[in-house]
C-alpha positions as CSV (number, residue, x, y, z in Angstrom):
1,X,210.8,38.0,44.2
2,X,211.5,41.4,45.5
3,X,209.6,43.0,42.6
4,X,206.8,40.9,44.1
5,X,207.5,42.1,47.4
6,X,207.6,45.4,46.4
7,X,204.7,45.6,44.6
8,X,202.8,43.1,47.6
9,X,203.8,46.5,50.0
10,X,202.9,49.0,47.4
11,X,199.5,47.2,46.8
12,X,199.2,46.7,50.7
13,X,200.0,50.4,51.4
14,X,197.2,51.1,48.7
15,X,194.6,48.6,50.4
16,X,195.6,50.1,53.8
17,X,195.6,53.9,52.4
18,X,191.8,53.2,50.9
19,X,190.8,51.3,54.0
20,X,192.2,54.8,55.9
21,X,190.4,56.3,53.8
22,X,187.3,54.6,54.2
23,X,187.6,54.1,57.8
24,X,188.0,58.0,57.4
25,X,184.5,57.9,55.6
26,X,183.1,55.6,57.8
27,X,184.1,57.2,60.9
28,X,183.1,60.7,59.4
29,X,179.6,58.8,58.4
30,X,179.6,57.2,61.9
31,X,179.7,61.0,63.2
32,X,177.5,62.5,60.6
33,X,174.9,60.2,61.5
34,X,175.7,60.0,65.4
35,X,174.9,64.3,64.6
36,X,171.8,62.9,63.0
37,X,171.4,60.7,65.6
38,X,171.6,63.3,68.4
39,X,169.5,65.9,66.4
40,X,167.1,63.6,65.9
41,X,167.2,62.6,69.8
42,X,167.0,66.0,71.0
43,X,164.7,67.1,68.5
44,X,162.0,63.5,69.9
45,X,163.1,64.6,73.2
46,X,162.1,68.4,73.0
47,X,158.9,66.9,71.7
48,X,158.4,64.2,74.1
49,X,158.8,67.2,76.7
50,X,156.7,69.3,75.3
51,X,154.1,67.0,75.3
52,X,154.6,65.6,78.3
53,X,154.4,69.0,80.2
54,X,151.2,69.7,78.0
55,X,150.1,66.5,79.5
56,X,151.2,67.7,83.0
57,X,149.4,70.8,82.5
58,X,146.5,69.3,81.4
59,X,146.7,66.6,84.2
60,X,147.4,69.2,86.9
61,X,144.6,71.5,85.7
62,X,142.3,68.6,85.8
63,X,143.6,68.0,89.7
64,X,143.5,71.7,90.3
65,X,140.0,72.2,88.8
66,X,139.2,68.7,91.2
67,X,140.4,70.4,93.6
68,X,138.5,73.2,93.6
69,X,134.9,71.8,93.5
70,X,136.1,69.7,96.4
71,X,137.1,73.1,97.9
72,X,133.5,74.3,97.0
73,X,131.8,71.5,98.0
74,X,134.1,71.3,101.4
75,X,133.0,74.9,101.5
76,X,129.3,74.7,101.3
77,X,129.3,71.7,103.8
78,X,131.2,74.0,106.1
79,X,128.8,76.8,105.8
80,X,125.8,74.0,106.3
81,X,127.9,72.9,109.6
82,X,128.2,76.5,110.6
83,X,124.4,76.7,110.4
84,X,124.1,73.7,111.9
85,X,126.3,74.3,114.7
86,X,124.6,78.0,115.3
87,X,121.2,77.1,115.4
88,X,122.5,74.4,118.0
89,X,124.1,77.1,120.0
90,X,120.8,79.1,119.7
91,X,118.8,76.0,120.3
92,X,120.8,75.6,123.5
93,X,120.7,78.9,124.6
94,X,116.7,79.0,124.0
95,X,116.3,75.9,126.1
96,X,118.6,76.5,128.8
97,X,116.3,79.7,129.1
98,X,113.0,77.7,128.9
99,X,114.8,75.5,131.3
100,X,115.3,78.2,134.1
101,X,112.0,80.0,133.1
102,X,110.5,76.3,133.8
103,X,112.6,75.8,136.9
104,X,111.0,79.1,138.3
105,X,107.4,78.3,137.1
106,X,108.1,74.8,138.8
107,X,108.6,76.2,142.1
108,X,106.6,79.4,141.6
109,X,103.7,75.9,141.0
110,X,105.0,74.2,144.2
111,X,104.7,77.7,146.7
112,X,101.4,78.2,144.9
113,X,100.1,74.4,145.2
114,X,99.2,74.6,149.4
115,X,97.5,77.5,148.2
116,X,95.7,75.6,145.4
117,X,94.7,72.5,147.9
118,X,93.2,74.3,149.9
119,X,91.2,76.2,147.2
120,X,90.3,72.8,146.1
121,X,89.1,71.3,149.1
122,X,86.9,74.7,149.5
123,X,85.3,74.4,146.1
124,X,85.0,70.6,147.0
125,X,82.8,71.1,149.9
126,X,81.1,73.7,147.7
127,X,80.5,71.0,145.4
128,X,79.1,69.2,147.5
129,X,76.3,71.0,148.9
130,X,75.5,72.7,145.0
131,X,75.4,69.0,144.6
132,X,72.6,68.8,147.0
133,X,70.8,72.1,146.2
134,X,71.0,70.6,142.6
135,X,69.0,67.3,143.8
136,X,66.3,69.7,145.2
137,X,66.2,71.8,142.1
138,X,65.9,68.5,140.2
139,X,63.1,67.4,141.9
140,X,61.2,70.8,141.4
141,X,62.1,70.8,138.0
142,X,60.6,67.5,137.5
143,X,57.4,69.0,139.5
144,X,57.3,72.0,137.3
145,X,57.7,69.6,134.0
146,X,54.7,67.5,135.0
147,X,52.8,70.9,135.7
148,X,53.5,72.4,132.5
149,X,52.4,68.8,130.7
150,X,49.2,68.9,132.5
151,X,48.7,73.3,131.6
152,X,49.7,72.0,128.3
153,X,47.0,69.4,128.0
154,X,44.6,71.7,129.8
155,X,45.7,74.2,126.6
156,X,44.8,71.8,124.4
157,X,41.7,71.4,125.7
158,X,40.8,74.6,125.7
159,X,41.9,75.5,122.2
160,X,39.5,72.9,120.9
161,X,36.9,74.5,123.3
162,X,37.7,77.5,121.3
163,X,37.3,76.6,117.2
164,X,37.6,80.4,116.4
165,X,40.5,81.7,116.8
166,X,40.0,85.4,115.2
167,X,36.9,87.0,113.8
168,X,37.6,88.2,110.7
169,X,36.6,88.7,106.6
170,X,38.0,85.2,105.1
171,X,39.0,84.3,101.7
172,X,38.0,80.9,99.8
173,X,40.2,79.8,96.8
174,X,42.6,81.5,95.7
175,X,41.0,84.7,94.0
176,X,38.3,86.8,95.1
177,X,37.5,89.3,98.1
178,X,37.1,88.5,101.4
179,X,33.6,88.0,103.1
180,X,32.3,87.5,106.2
181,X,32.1,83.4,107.4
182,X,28.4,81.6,107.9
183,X,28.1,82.0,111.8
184,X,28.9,86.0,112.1
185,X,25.9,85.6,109.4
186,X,24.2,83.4,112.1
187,X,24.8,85.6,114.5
188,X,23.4,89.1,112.9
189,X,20.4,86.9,111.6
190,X,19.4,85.3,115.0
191,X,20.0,89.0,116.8
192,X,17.3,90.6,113.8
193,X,15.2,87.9,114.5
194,X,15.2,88.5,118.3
195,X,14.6,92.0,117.4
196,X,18.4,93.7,118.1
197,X,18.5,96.8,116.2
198,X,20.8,96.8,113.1
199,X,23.4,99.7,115.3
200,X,23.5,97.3,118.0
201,X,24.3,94.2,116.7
202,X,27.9,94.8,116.1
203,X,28.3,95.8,119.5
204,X,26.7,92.5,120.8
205,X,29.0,90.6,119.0
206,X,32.1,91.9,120.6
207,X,31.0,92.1,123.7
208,X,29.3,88.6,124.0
209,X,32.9,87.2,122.6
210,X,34.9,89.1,125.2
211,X,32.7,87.8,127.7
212,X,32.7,83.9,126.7
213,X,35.6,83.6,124.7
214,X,38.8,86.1,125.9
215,X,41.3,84.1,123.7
216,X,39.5,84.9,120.6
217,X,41.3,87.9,118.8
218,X,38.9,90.4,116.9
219,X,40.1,91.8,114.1
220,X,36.7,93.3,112.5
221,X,33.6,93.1,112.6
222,X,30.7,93.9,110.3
223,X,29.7,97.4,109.2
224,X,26.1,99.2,109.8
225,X,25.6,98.3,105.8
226,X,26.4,94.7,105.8
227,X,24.3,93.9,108.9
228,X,20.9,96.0,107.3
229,X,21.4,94.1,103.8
230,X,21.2,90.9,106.0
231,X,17.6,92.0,106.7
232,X,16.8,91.2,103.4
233,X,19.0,88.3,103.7
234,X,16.7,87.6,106.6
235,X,13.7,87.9,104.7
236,X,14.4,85.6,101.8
237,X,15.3,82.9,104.6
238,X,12.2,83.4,106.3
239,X,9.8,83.6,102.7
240,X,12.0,80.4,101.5
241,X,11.2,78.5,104.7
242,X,7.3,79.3,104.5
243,X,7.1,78.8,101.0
244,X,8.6,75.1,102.0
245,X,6.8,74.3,104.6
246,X,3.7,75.1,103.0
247,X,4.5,73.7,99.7
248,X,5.5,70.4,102.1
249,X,2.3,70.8,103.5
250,X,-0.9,68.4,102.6
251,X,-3.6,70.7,103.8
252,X,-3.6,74.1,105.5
253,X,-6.1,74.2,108.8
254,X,-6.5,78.1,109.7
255,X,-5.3,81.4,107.8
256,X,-5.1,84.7,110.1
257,X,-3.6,87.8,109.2
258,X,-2.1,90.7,111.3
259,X,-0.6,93.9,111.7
260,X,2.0,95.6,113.6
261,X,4.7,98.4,113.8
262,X,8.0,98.4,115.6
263,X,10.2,101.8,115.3
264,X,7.7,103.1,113.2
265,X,8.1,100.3,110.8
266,X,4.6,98.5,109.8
267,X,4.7,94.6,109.3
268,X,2.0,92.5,107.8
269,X,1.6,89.0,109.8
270,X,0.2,86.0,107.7
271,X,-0.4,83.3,110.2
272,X,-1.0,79.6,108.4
273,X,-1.7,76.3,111.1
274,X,-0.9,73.4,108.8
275,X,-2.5,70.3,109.8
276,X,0.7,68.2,109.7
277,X,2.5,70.4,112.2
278,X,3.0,68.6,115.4
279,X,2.8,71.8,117.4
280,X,-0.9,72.0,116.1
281,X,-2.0,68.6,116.9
């Protein structure tokens, strides 16, 4: 029995010895690992610090970057009020001057207004009677209107009294020279048949127009050579016109012949009666 008690102690003592002992290991586990533990804390701590004061930098740079374009933009709305506010001033400062410059005009105006009035009532009464000196001007001018109607008419009347306008060489078509119209050849053939002497005939003319027709503007009037080549123009009329009335004649009654001379110039007459002539019957 005591040899079983003794070796019940011995084998306690050895159970409690290697339970010391491996308490001792657990314990020196427990603190290895609380090491670990706190390494391992302090290491995830640095780490959570670090980041979270990069986050923190990176937040506050955000806000300060934030806050700077709200700086700027409180900036530029500042310098757009300080505009503002100085062209107000200016503003103010210009009317308050327009307002005293109009104050003074207003009673410069109202010193100067008797004056005016009675300026007005002065041209008033002037009115007036330009008024009435305007009613008799009127009515001459309506006088004067009718007159110049009726000179007008009268004009008229005596531009168509007067067809020719100019005596001059005219042109027919397009082409071609100028000649001289059928009544200045009228003329210079009725003044050769009267007798007129070829210098004198141009002479006639202008002064017989002058004296009958003062409107009538001469512009030329034919030479020494045109009016003695319309003595032969003269003389072909006058053959043509005997050769057709006696060619329109039935029977010729009497035949006389006869001679004269004028400047020096001999002409032979032929004198025919035809019996159908009523001058003859």
């Amino acid at each position: 029995m005591f040899h079983d008690a003794s070796t019940c102690t011995q084998d306690t003592i050895l159970s409690l010895s290697t339970n010391r002992a491996k308490l001792g290991d657990a314990i020196a586990e427990k603190d290895a690992a609380v090491e670990e533990k706190d390494k391992a804390v302090s290491i995830a701590v640095k780490d959570a610090v670090k980041a979270a004061k990069a986050e923190e930098r990176q937040h506050f740079s955000k806000v300060v970057e934030k806050e700077k374009k709200q700086n700027l933009t409180l900036k530029g709305v500042l310098d757009k009020q300080k505009l503002l506010v100085t062209n107000l001033l200016n503003r103010s400062v210009f009317a308050e001057r327009d307002a005293q410059r109009a104050h003074r005009e207003a009673q410069q105006s109202a010193r100067r207004s008797k004056d005016v009035q009675k300026v007005v009532e002065s041209y008033e009464s002037e009115l007036k009677e330009l008024k009435q000196e305007n009613s008799t001007y009127r009515n001459a001018v309506a006088e004067m209107e009718l007159l110049v109607e009726e000179s007008a008419r009268k004009l008229e009347k005596l531009e168509l009294a007067v067809p020719i306008k100019e005596i001059k060489k005219e042109r027919t078509g397009r082409g071609g020279s100028s000649s001289w119209p059928l009544y200045i050849w009228d003329l210079i053939l009725e003044q050769l048949v009267n007798g007129t002497p070829p210098s004198s005939i141009s002479a006639n003319i202008h002064v017989h127009v002058k004296k009958f027709s003062p409107s009538t503007k001469i512009t030329e009037l034919p030479s020494i050579w045109t009016i003695r080549r319309a003595r032969s123009v003269l003389l072909i009329v006058c053959q043509t016109l005997a050769a057709y009335r006696l060619a329109k004649a039935g029977k010729w009654a009497q035949l006389f012949t006869d001679a004269t001379s004028r400047r020096q110039v001999t002409f032979q007459n032929l004198l025919i009666s035809v019996e159908e002539d009523e001058l003859f019957r």
